[in-house]
N, C-alpha and C positions, 0 to 999 in steps of 0.2 A: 504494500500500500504506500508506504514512502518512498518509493522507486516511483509510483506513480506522478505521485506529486513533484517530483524532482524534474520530472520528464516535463512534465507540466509546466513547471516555473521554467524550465531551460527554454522552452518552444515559448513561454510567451517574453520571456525575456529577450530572446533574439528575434523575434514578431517588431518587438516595440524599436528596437534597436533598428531594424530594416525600413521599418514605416519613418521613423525621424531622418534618416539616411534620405528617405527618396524625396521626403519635404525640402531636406538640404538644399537639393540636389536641383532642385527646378529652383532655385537661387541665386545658385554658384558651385561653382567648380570644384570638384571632389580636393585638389589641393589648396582651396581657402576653407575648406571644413574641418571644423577641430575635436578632435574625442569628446571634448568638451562642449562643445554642442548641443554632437548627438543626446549626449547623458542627459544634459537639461532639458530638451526635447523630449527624451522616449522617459526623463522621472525614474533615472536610474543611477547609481553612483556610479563614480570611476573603474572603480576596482572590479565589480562583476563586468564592465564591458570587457575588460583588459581578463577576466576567466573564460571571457568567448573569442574575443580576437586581440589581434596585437596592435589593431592598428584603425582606423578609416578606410587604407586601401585593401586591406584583407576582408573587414567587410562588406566594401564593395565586392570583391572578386568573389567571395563566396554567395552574395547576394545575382552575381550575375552567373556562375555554373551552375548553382540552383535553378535558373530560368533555364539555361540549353538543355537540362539532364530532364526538367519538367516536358520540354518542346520536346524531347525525343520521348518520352514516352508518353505525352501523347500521341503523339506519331506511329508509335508502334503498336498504337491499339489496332491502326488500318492495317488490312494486307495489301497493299501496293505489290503488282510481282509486273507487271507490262509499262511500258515507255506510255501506254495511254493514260496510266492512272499519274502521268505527271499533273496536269488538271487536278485531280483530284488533291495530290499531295498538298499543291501550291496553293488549293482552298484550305486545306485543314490550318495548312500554315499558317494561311493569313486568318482563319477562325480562332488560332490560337494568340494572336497578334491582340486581334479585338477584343478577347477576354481580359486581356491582360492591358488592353489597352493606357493608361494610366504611365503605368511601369513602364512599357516599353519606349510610347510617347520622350518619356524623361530619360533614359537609358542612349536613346538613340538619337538624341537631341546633339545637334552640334555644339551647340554653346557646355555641353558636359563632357569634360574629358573623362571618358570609360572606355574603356575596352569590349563593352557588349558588341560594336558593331562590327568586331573583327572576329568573336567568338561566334557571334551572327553567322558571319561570313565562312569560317572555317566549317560549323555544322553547316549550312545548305548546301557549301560543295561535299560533304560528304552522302548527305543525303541523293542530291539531282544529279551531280555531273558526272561521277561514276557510270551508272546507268546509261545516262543519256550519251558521255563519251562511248561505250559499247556501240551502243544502236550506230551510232553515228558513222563508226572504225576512223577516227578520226588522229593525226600525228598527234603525241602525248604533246611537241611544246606548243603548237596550234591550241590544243585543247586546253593548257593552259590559260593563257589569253583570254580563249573565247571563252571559258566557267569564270574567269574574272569580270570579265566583262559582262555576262551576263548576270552574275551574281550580284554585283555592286549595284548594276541597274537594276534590278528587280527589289534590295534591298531600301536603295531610293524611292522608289516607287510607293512601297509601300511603306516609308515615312512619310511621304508627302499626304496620301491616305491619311496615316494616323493624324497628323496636323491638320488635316479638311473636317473632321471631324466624323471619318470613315462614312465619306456622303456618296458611296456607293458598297454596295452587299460584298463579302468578302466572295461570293461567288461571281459576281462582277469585275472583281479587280482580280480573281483566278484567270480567268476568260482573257483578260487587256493581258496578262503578264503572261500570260502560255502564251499568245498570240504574237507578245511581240518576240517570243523567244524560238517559235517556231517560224512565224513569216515574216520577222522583220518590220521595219516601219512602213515600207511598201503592200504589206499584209493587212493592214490597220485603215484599211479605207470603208 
């Protein structure tokens, strides 16, 4: 039963600690925020932030693997096995996007320096362009380039989404981001 609680008090003590973080964070930039802050924000002392992490940047970085490891499983509740269910994927994605809307909005925001949008970046070329390079039989440094290029743009994309106030269905912005990914801008008419 005290195991319980412990568990309890850890989960909501790093809750409150991640929720003051993200308030920071639409603010100012992760290196003008101070341990000392967050604590007065989340109504916690020093000393238990400093039993959970070492730092602001730790807590960011494990505030941001939390998110990619959540986005992979939700992802892996679908069985995606065909080049056709890229559609589908690039929905779920951006449905996960939408949930989370908030977080991600402030994560992916330029004016915050994080690293979300490179860890972003590293899970969806694991997820898409693997695959899609097969189907495709395409030169690995070609296919380079081109999963960066694709990726970076479709990751813009959908921050600019998130900042419109996601003013089309995430099945909608699946559709425009397959579409330019399969036919190009010349596709898009």
């Amino acid at each position: 039963m005290a195991s319980s609680k412990l568990d309890r008090r850890k989960k909501y003590t790093r809750m409150v600690l991640k929720d003051s973080l993200m308030k920071l964070l639409k603010e100012k930039q992760i290196s003008s925020i101070t341990v000392k802050e967050i604590c007065e924000l989340a109504d916690i002392n020093r000393s238990t932030f400093y039993s959970h992490y070492a730092d602001q940047f730790e807590l960011l970085d494990k505030m941001e693997d939390e998110i990619i490891e959540d986005m992979r499983g939700y992802l892996s509740q679908y069985p995606f096995d065909k080049e056709e269910d890229s559609l589908q994927i690039i929905e779920k994605l951006i449905e996960y996007f939408a949930s989370k809307q908030e977080m991600c909005q402030t994560l992916l925001n330029e004016k915050v320096d994080t690293t979300f949008q490179k860890k972003t970046m590293v899970f969806a070329h694991q997820v898409f362009m693997k695959n899609w390079n097969e189907v495709n039989n395409l030169d690995k440094d070609v296919s380079e380039y081109l999963s960066t290029f694709i990726i970076s743009g479709s990751i813009h994309v959908i921050k600019t989404w998130l900042n419109s106030d996601m003013d089309r269905s995430p099945k909608e912005m699946a559709e425009i981001i397959n579409n330019l990914i399969n036919k190009g801008l010349l596709g898009m008419k």
